[in-house]
N, C-alpha and C positions, 0 to 999 in steps of 0.2 A: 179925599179918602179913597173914592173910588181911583184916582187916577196912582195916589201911593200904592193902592193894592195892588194895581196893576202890577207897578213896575218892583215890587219890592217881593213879590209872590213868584215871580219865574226864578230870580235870582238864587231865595233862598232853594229852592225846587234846583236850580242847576249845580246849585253849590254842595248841596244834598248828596247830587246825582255825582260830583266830580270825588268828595271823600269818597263814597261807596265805591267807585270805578278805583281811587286810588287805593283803598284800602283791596281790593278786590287784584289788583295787578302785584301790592306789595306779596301777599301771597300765594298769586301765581309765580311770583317772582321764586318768596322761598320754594316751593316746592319745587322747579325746575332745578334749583340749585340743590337740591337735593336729591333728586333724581340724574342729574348731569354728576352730579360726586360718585355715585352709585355706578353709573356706565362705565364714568372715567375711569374707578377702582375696577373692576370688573374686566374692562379692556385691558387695564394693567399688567391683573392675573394673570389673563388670558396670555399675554406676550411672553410676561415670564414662566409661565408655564411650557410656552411651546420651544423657547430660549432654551428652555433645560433639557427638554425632549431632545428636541434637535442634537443640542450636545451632547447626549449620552447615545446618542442613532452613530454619531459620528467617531465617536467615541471606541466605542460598540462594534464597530465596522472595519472588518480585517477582508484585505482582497488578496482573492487566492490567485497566485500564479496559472498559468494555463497547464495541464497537463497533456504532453503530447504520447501516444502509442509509439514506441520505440521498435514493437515487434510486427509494425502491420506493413504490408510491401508498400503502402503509400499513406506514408507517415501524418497523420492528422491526430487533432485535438479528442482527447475521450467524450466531449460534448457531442463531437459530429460522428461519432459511430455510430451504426445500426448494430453491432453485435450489443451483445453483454457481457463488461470485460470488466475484471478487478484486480486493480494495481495493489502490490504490497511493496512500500519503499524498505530504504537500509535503516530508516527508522524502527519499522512492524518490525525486519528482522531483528536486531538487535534488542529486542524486548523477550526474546527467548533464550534458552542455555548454549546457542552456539550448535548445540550437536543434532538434533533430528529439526525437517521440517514441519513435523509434523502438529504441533499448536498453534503453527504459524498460516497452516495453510485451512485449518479448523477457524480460524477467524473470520475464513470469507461466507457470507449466505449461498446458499447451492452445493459447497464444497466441502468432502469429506476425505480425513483421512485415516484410517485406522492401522496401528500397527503393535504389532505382536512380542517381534524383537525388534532390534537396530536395523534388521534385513530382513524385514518381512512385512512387509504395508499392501494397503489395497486403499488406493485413492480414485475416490467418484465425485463426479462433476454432474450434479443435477440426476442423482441415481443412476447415470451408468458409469463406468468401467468393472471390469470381472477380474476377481482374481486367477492371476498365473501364479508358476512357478517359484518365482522368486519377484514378481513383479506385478505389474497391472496392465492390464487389455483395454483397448477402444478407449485409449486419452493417449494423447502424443505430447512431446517434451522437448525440447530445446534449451541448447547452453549457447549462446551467442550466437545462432542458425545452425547448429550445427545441431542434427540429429541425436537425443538421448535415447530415442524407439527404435529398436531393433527392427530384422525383415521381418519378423515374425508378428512383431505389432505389440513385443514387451518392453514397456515403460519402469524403468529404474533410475530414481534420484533421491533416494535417501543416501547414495555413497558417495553425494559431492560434499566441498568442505562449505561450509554456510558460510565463511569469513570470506570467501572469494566471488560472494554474491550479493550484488548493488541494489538488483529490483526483479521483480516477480511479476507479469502481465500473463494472467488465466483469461481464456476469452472461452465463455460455457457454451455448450450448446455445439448442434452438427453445424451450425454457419460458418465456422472456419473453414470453408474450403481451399483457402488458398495454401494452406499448409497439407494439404490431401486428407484422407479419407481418416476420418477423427469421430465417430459418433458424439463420444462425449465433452470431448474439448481441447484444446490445446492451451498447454501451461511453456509459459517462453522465460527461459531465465537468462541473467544479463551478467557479464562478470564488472566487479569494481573495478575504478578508478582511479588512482591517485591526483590530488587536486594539485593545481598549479601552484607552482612552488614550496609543495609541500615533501622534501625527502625525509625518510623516517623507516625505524626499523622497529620491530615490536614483537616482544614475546608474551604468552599467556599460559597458564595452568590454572588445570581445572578437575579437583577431584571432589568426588561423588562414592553413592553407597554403593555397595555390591564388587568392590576393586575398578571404580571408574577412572580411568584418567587421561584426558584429554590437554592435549600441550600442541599449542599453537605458534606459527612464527608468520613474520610478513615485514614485506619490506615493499619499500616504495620511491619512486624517482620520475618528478615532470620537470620539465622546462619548457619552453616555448614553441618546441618540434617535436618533444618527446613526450611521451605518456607510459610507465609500467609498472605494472601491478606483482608480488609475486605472494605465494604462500604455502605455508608445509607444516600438514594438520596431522598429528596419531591419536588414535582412538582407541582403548581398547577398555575391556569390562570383563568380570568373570560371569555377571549376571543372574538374577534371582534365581531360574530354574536352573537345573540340571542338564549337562549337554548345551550349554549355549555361553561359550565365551566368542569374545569379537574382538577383534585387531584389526584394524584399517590406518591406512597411510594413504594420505593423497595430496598430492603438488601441483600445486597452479600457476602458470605463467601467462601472463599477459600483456599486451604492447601494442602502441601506436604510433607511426611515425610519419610527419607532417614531409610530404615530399613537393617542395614547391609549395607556390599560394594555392593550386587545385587540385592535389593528389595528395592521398591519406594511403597510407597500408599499416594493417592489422593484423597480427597474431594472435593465436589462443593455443594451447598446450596445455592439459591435463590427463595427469598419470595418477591412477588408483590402483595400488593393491591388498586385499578384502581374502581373510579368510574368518569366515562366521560359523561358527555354531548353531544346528539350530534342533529346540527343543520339541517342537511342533504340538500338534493339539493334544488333548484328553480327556477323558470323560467327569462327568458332572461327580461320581464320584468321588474321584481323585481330586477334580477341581475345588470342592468343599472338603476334602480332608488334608490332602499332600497339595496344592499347587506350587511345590518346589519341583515337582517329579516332571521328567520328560514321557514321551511317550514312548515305550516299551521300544518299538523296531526303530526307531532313530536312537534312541540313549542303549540300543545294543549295538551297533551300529556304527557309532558316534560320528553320524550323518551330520555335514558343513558341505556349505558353499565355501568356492574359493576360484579367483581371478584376477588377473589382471588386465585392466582396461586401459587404452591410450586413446586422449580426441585431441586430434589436432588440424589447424582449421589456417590458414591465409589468406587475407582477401584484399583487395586495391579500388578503391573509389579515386573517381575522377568526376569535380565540379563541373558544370560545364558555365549554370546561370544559378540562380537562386531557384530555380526550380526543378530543374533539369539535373540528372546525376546518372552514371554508368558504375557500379558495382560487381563486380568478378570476384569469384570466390572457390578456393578449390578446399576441401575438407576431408576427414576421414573419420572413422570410430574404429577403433582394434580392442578383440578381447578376446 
């Protein structure tokens, strides 16, 4: 007995021990597996979730061209400036009526411009420029290098025709030095282009309240050496007030022509002739009762501006490297 107990007591004792270990690991068992289901789903998510992220990042992700300063004397990317400069392409323009710039150039921050008639604005860059005469002080202008600022330092570009204009580079601020003495800034305009291989001739009419009508022509021709642009814009209006009708004509030519693999020569020619009306201020009276009424000594008067303006500009670039380039340019303004 003693010896049966012996050996018959560990056994069931081990055999005890070995269901409860196996009973104890089956369960370990499920539970792993249910927690490994858990991870694995979880991890799953996890991937397709980032799967989907990913694709819509990529999706999502539009890269922009570089935008290079066409008007700076050493042509770099808008990223590496130190000025504060605001492009408007032939996209901004075209989203306006064609005839003032004036909504167009109100869409930049810093930059204002207000105007009265067709010929009579006062544009500020960062609150300065002052109104002149018939223009604006302390901001300088450019039409393809070529001087819009008189000697006197009066700025006028509401009498170009907007269809003969590609792109618009304002750089605010007195840091333009290299274009001289600008307190408030300098506004650089670019004339169009005609794209390669693209000849075409185009008319447009455009009328408006008040007897507006603007009638437009343009024509165009590139090949492979050649580049030109031309156009011939009239404008004219009877206008809301009193004393203020406007007629303007103005023609723009433009040309480039590939001389050789390293020399390029450019032309520009435009002719404007402007006679305006103009009804000038009144007082607050008049303003809330009559604002049709001119102001007494102009509408007796029947005070207008009127001129004609010619700029014409030739210049010769010669490559030498992809770095290196020699530009000569002789120009003029008449008016």
């Amino acid at each position: 007995m003693i010896i049966s107990i012996c050996l018959n007591f560990p056994f069931r004792t081990v055999c005890a021990e070995y269901k409860e270990n196996a009973n104890f690991i089956a369960v370990l068992t499920r539970l792993n597996s249910k927690q490994l289901l858990k991870k694995f789903l979880s991890l799953l998510l996890c991937l397709c979730s980032a799967t989907f992220i990913f694709a819509q990042i990529k999706k999502d992700t539009i890269s922009l061209p570089e935008v290079v300063l066409k008007g700076a004397p050493i042509q770099k990317s808008v990223q590496k400036t130190a000025a504060a400069v605001a492009i408007l392409t032939a996209a901004d323009i075209n989203k306006s009526d064609g005839l003032i710039l004036t909504p167009i150039l109100n869409t930049i921050p810093g930059v204002s411009m207000q105007q009265g008639a067709l010929n009579t604005n006062r544009i500020m860059i960062r609150g300065i420029g002052a109104r002149a005469q018939f223009g604006t002080t302390k901001i300088k202008a450019y039409f393809d290098g070529i001087p819009l600022t008189t000697g006197e330092g009066e700025t006028t570009i509401d009498d170009l025709n907007l269809s003969a204009i590609e792109k618009i580079e304002i750089t605010k601020g007195p840091n333009a030095t290299s274009f001289g003495s600008g307190l408030g800034g300098v506004i650089q305009l670019f004339s169009k282009e005609t794209s390669a291989g693209e000849n075409f001739a185009k008319a447009a009419t455009t009328v408006g309240s008040f007897g507006m009508l603007h009638q437009q022509y343009t024509s165009g021709f590139a090949n492979a050496k050649s580049n030109w642009y031309s156009s011939y814009a009239k404008v004219q209006q009877d206008g809301f007030r009193a004393n203020s009708d406007y007629n303007r004509k103005t023609f723009n030519l433009h040309g480039k022509q590939q001389l050789g693999t390293k020399g390029k020569l450019s032309f520009l020619g435009t002719f404007t002739r402007l006679k305006a009306f103009i009804p000038s201020s009144i007082n607050e009276n008049d303003f809330n009762n009559n604002p049709e009424k001119a102001a007494p000594t102009w509408a007796t008067a029947k005070g207008f501006e009127s001129y004609d303006k010619v700029l014409l500009g030739i210049a010769h670039q010669h490559q030498f490297t992809n770095k290196w380039s020699l530009q000569t340019s002789i120009f003029g303004s008449f008016k």
